[in-house]
C-alpha positions, 0 to 999 in steps of 0.5 A: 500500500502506497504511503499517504501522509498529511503535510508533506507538500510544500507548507506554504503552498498548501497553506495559501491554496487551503485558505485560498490565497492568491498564487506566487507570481510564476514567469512560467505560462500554462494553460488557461484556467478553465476550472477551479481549485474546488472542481479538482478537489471535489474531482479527486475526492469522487475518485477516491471514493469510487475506487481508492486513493490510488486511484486519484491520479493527475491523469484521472482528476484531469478526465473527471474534470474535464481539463489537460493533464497539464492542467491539473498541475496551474492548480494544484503542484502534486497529490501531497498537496491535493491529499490535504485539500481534500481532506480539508474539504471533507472537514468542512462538510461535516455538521457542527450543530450546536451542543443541545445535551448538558453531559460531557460524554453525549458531546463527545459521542457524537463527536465520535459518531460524526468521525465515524460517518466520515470515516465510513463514507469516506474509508480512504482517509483511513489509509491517511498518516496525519503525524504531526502535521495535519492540513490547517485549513479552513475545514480542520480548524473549524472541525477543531474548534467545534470538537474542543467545545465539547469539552466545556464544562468540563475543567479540563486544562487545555492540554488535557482537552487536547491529549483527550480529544486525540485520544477518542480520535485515535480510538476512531481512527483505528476503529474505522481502519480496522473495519475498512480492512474488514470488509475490504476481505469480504469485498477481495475474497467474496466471501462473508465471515460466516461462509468463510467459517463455514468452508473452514470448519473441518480443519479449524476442528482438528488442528484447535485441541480444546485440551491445548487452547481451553480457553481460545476455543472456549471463549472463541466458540462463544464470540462466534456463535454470538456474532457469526463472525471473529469482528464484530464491527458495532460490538467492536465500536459500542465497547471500546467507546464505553471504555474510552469514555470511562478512561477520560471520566478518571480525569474529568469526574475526579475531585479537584480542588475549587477554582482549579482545572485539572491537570 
């Protein structure tokens, strides 16, 4: 799998194309304009959605949109730079409707949920690194701003608002991932988990000695027959949220001392 990471563009291009900023001067002459940044982005976006990040060439946005491939290049100066765009884009699609509940952990399930909808959608973005240098655009920093409100109230420190924040993310983020690559086995095999069991089931009973593995065969037999599968995707998310929300409830919840947030 080819490895796609945010940031990796030139900064200061991607920065003025992100907010919109006029282009540097350039003595080069191209093509004439006969599109938009937005028109490429969502071009590019389309293309990964139907078939991949892979499959977002120069060559393919440029038939998407209806341009030259050199073209492509007076917009946007290579993928590093488009990979940011379109997660920027993406971002700023999403809903951020006003905190109606007063709990801390409604908040920061949807905050969750809203993250899983992209990710789900959108199931690429999941083969993204972000690392320590995301795409700071107009979309992330409104969906940053808007997920660190769900915070208030809470008398978290800021640092801890964020080390929280990214730690429910990271939960989604592997979740989405893991879920991503399951059904991309059922897609490439053509074969659901049950069939999959099912046309293994003789030998996976003679080499599982229920006398060397008790409880793998044990508990194994347990979980399949309860989920038809080894995954569960929705048992998968609703318990690992519980316990991401029960970790951050250790700080949030703890007695501090008044006029003081926790640290």
């Amino acid at each position: 799998m080819t490895d796609h990471r945010t940031g990796s563009g030139e900064p200061s291009t991607t920065l003025g194309l992100l907010w919109g900023l006029p282009p540097r001067p350039t003595r080069r002459k191209g093509p004439a304009r006969s599109a938009t940044v937005a028109q490429i982005v969502n071009g590019a976006v389309a293309l990964a959605d139907e078939s991949g990040l892979g499959a977002v060439t120069v060559r393919a946005v440029a038939e998407r949109v209806g341009i030259s491939a050199m073209s492509v290049y007076t917009y946007v100066p290579g993928k590093p730079e488009l990979i940011d765009l379109m997660l920027d884009a993406l971002y700023a699609r999403m809903d951020r409707p006003r905190w109606q509940s007063g709990s801390w952990r409604d908040r920061l399930t949807a905050v969750a949920e809203a993250n899983r909808g992209l990710l789900s959608e959108h199931a690429w973005v999941t083969e993204i690194a972000a690392l320590s240098r995301p795409p700071l655009g107009p979309g992330l920093m409104a969906k940053y701003e808007h997920e660190l409100s769900a915070f208030d109230g809470t008398g978290l420190a800021d640092r801890d608002v964020d080390a929280a924040l990214t730690f429910l993310l990271g939960f989604v983020q592997a979740h989405c991932r893991a879920a991503h690559d399951a059904r991309r086995a059922t897609t490439d095999s053509a074969m659901s988990d049950a069939d999959w069991w099912a046309a293994n089931q003789p030998i996976l009973a003679q080499a599982f000695d229920a006398e060397v593995y008790p409880r793998a065969v044990r508990i194994g037999a347990a979980v399949g027959e309860a989920q038809q599968s080894a995954w569960s995707d929705e048992r998968a998310w609703s318990f690992g949220l519980e316990r991401v929300l029960d970790g951050l409830a250790a700080i949030i919840e703890r007695p501090a001392e008044a006029g003081t947030p926790h640290t």
